[in-house]
Structure formats: structure tokens, C-alpha cells
C-alpha positions as CSV (number, residue, x, y, z in Angstrom):
1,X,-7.6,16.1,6.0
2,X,-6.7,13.6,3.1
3,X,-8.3,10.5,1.9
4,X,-6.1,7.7,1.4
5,X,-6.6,4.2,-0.9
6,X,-3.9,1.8,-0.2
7,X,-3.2,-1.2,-2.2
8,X,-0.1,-3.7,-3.0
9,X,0.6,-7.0,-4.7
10,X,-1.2,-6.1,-8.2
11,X,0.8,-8.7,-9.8
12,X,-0.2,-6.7,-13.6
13,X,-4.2,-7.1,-12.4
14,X,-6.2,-4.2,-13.1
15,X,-9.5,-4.2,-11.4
16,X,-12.3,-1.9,-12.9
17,X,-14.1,-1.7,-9.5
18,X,-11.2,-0.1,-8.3
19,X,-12.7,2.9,-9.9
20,X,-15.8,2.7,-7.2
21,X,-13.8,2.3,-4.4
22,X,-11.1,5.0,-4.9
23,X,-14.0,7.1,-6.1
24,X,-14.2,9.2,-2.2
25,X,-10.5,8.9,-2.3
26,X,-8.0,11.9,-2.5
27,X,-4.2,9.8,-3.6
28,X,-4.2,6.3,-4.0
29,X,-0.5,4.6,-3.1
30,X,0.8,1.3,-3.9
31,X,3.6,-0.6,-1.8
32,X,4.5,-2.8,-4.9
33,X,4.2,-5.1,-6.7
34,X,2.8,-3.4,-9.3
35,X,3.2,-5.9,-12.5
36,X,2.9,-3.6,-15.3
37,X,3.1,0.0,-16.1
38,X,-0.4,-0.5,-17.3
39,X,-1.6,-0.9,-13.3
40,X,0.3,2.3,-12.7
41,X,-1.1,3.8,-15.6
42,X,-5.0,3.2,-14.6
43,X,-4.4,3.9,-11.1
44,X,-2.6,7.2,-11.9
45,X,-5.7,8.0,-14.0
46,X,-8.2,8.2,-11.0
47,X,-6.1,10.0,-8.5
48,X,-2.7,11.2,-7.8
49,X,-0.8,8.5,-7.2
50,X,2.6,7.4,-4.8
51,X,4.3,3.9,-5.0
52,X,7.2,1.9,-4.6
53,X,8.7,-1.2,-7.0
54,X,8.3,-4.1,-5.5
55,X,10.7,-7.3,-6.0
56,X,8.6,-8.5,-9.2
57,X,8.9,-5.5,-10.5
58,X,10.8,-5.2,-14.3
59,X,13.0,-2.0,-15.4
60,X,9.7,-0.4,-16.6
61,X,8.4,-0.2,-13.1
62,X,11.7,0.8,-11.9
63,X,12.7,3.9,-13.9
64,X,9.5,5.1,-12.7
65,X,9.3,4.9,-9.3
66,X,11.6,4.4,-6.4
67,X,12.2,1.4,-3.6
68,X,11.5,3.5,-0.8
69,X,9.1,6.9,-0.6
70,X,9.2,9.1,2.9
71,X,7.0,12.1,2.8
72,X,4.8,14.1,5.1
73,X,1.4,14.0,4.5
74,X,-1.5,16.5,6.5
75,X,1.5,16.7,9.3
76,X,2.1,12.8,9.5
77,X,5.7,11.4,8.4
78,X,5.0,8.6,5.8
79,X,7.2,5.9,5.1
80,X,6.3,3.4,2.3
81,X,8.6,0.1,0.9
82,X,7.8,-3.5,-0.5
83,X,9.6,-5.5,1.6
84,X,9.3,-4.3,5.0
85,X,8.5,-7.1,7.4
86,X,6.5,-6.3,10.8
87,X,7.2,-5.5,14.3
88,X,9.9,-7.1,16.0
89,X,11.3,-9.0,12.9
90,X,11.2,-5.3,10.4
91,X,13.8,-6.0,7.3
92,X,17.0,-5.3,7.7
93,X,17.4,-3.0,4.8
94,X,14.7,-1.0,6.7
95,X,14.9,-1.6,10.1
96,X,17.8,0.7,11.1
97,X,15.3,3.6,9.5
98,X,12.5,2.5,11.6
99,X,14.7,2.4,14.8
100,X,16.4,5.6,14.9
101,X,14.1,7.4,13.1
102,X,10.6,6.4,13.1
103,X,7.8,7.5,10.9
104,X,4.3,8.0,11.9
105,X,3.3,5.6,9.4
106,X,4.6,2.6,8.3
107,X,3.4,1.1,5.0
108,X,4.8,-2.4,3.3
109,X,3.6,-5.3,1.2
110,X,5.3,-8.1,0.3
111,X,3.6,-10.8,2.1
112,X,-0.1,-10.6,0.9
113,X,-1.0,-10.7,4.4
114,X,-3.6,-7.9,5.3
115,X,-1.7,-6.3,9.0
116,X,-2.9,-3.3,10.7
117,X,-0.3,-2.8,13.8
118,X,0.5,-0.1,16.5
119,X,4.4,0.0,17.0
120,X,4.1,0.7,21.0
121,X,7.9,0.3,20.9
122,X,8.6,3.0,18.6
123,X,5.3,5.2,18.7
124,X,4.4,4.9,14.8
125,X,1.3,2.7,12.6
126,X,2.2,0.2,10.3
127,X,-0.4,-1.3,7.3
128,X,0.2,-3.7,5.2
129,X,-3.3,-3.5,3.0
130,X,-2.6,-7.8,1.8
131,X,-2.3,-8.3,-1.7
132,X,-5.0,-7.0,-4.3
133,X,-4.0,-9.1,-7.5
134,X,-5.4,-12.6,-8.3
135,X,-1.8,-14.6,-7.8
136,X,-0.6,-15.3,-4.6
137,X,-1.1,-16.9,-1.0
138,X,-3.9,-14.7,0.4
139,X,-7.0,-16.4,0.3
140,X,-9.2,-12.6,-0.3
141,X,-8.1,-9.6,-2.4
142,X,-7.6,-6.6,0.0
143,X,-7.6,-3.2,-0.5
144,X,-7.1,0.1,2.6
145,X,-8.9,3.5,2.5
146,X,-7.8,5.8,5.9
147,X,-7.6,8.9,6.9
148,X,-4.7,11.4,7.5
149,X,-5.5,14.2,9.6
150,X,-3.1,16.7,10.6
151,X,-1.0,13.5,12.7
152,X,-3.9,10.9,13.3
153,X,-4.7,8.1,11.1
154,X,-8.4,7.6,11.2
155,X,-11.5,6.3,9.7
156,X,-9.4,2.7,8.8
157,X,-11.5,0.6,6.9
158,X,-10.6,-2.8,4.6
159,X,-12.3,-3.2,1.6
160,X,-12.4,-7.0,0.5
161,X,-12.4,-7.5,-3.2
162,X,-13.5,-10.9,-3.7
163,X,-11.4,-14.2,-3.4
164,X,-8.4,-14.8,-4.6
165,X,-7.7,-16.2,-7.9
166,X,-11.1,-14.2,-10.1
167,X,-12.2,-11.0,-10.5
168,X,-16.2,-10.4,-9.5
169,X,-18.3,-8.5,-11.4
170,X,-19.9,-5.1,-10.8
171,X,-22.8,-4.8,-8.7
């Protein structure tokens, strides 16, 4: 069993109350979008850490880590991009991946918009955990912790960080 924290869409924003709620964490990933090395640098501090570039994503970001990450994790196939779209209308830079071989999970940002979806039609879970920087469309700052264990994805829970636009404070 691992514990998973899931975020995308930093935009450069590190939050310091990420440290709290990675805290019961085991890795924390990022689907991109990360802003500045930074982010990767303060995130890679509290866990082990996965992630992807994203399209904002400068040379510093990129030498570092790749567009695409597929990995087995507890006995669940992980698949984890930027730009990945949702089902039925999946990127096409992805979406012959997805089709003829599917992962178990599914991770993407891109669009700031928060999307927990079952793939009936090709048997796998795909999150998009929204967008946890301050710039953007969202209208709330959204982070994922779950579950991985052995092949079940459990114990999904969103984690709002405030509205878009400001950081809160600590409690």
C-alpha cells in the first residue's frame, strides 16, 4: 500500500501548507505545469517525488523531467502526462497509448479542471487533481491524496486549498 499526493498547474507557486497535507503522504507526483525548479525543488524535499513538464514549462523543467512517465506502482500500471484530455475526446498524442494499451491509472492536467473518471470503455481511472497555483481559470486550488493498493485505487479524497488567485494562511 502507498500513499499518493497529486497536484498540477503550480504555475512557479509554492504553497507552505503543502507541507501539512503531504505530511501522511508516501510520493507526491505532479502532472505539470510546474513553473520553476524551485516548486520541484520544495516538493522533492518532502517526499519522493514523480512529474511531467507541462506546456509552460522552460528548459530548466525540461532537462529534468520527461513529457510522459508510465510506471507500476503497488501492482497498478501508471500513466501520467500534461496534456491528456478526458474520456472520449483523450489527446491525440496520447490517445493511441490509452487505446491499445491502457493503464490502470490515468493522470493529466492541463485544464485546471478537478476530474475523477472511470474509463468503462477501456477498464482504467483517470484524475486530473485541477490546478493548485494562483493563475488560471479554476475558481478553487485543488490538490489529490489516494491510495494504491496492490491494483485498487482507494481512499480518494480532494483537498481544497483556498480560492484561486491568494494563498491562506496556516491554521
Amino acid at each position: 500500500m502507498i500513499r499518493i499526493g497529486l497536484l498540477s498547474d503550480t504555475h512557479g507557486l509554492v504553497d507552505p501548507r503543502w507541507d501539512n497535507v503531504f505530511r501522511e503522504v508516501d510520493e507526491i507526483w505532479h502532472a505539470g505545469d510546474i513553473g520553476t525548479v524551485e516548486v520541484a525543488d520544495y516538493l522533492s524535499s518532502l517526499k519522493p517525488f514523480r512529474a511531467v513538464y507541462g506546456n509552460i514549462d522552460g528548459q530548466d523543467i525540461r532537462k529534468r523531467f520527461p513529457p510522459k512517465v508510465r510506471f507500476m506502482c503497488e501492482g497498478t500500471d501508471v500513466l501520467m502526462v500534461h496534456i491528456g484530455g478526458y474520456p472520449g475526446h483523450y489527446d491525440r498524442r496520447i490517445r493511441e497509448e490509452l487505446t491499445s494499451n491502457p493503464p490502470g491509472l490515468f493522470i493529466s492536467g492541463h485544464s485546471h479542471i478537478l476530474k475523477v473518471i472511470y474509463n468503462k470503455k477501456l477498464g482504467f481511472l483517470h484524475i486530473n487533481p485541477g490546478a493548485a497555483g494562483i493563475s488560471g481559470i479554476h475558481t478553487t486550488r485543488t490538490v489529490v491524496r489516494f491510495v494504491i493498493d496492490r491494483d485498487k485505487i482507494r481512499d480518494l479524497e480532494v483537498v481544497e486549498m483556498g480560492p484561486r488567485g491568494r494563498i491562506l494562511k496556516q491554521p
